[in-house]
C-alpha positions in Angstrom: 7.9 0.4 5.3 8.3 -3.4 6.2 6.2 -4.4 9.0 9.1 -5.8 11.2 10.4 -2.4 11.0 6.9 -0.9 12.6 7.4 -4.2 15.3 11.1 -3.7 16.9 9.9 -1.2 19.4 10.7 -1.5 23.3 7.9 -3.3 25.8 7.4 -1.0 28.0 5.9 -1.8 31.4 4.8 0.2 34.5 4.2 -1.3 37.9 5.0 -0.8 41.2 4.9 -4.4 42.1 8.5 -6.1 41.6 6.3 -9.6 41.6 4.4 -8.3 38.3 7.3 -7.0 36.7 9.3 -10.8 36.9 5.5 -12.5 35.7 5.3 -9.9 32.8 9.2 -10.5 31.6 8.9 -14.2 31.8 5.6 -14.0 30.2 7.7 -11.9 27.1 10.7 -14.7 26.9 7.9 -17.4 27.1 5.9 -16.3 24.1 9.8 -15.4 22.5 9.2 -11.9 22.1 12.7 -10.1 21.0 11.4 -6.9 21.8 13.4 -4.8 24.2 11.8 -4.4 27.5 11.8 -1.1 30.0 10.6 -1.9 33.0 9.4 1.3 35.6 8.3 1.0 38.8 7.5 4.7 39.2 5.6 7.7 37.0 8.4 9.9 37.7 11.0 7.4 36.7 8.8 6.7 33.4 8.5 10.5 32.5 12.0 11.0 32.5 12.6 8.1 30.2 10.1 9.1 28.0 11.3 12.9 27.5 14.9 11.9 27.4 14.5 8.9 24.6 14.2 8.7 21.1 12.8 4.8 21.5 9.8 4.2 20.2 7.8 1.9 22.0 5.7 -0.9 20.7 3.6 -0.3 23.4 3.5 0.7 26.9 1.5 -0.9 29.9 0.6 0.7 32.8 -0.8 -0.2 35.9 -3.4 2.1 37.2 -3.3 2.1 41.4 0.5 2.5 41.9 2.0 4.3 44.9 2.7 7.7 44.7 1.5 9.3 41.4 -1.2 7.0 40.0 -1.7 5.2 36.4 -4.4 8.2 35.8 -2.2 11.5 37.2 0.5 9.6 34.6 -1.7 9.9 31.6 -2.8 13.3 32.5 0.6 14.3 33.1 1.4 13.2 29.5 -1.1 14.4 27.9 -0.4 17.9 29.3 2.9 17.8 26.5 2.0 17.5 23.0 5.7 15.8 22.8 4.9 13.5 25.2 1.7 12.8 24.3 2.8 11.7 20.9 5.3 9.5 21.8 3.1 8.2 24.2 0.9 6.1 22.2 -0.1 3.2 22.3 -0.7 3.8 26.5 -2.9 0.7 27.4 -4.0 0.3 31.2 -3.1 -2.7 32.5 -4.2 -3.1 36.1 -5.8 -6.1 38.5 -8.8 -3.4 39.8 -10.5 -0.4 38.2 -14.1 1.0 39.0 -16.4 1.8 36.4 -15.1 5.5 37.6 -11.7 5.0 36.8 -12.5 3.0 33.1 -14.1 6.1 32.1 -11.6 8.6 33.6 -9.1 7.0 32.0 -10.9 6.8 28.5 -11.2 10.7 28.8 -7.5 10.8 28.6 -7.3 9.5 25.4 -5.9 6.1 26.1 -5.7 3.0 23.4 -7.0 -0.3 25.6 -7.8 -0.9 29.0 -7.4 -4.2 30.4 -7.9 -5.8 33.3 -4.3 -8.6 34.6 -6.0 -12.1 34.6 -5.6 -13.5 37.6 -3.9 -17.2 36.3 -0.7 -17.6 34.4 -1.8 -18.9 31.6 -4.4 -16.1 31.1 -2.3 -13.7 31.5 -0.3 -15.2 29.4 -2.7 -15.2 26.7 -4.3 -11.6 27.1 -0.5 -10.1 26.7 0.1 -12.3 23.7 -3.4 -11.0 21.8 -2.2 -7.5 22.7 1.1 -7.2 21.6 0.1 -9.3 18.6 -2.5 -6.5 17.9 -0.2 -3.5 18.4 2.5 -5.6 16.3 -0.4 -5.2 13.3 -1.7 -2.0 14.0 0.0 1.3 12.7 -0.4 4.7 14.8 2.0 8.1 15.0 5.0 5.8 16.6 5.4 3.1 13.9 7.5 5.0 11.3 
């Protein structure tokens, strides 16, 4: 299988914040990234999308202190569905705060990165480009 076949998946990001979701889509067309992108404000919404498409992601983003059902009670409600669960990977946290607490909860539930949003532009800029680049290069259960 050619790797731009393994590389044509959806972005997708969760976040509750509007502000993060315009920074993270400009970031995308700045670094000219013709990915798809699925933007969620809401687990709920998310879960739907997941069950209901037969996309497979590049990778999904999640922030982990959203309103209403949390980055954490998302993974665990994933990985409560072997179906979801698959399709489901790579799930990288991508949040501006986490406790040690919440870094290691998180682990638990079998995540593939956890990252904490750079507070500058430019960084973040730079941390999203080294992890789609990664995820572009790496194979896992999604990329055939």
């Amino acid at each position: 299988m050619a790797l731009a076949t393994l590389t044509n998946g959806p972005l997708v990001y969760i976040d509750d914040d509007e502000d993060n979701h315009f920074i993270f889509e400009r970031i995308i067309n700045e670094l000219n990234l013709t990915n798809q992108l699925r933007l969620f404000q809401e687990g709920e919404e998310f879960l739907s999308y997941l069950q209901a498409t037969r996309e497979k992601p590049l990778l999904i983003l999640c922030d982990l202190n959203m309103g209403g059902m949390s980055g954490l009670e998302l993974k665990h409600r994933i990985d409560t569905d072997e179906f979801l669960r698959m399709k489901a990977i790579p799930f990288i946290f991508y949040t501006a705060l986490a406790s040690p607490q919440q870094v290691t909860e998180a682990y638990k539930a079998t995540i593939q990165g956890f990252h904490l949003r750079p507070t500058t532009f430019t960084e973040t800029k730079e941390q999203i480009n080294l992890i789609v680049r990664y995820w572009q290069n790496c194979l896992h259960p999604n990329s055939f």
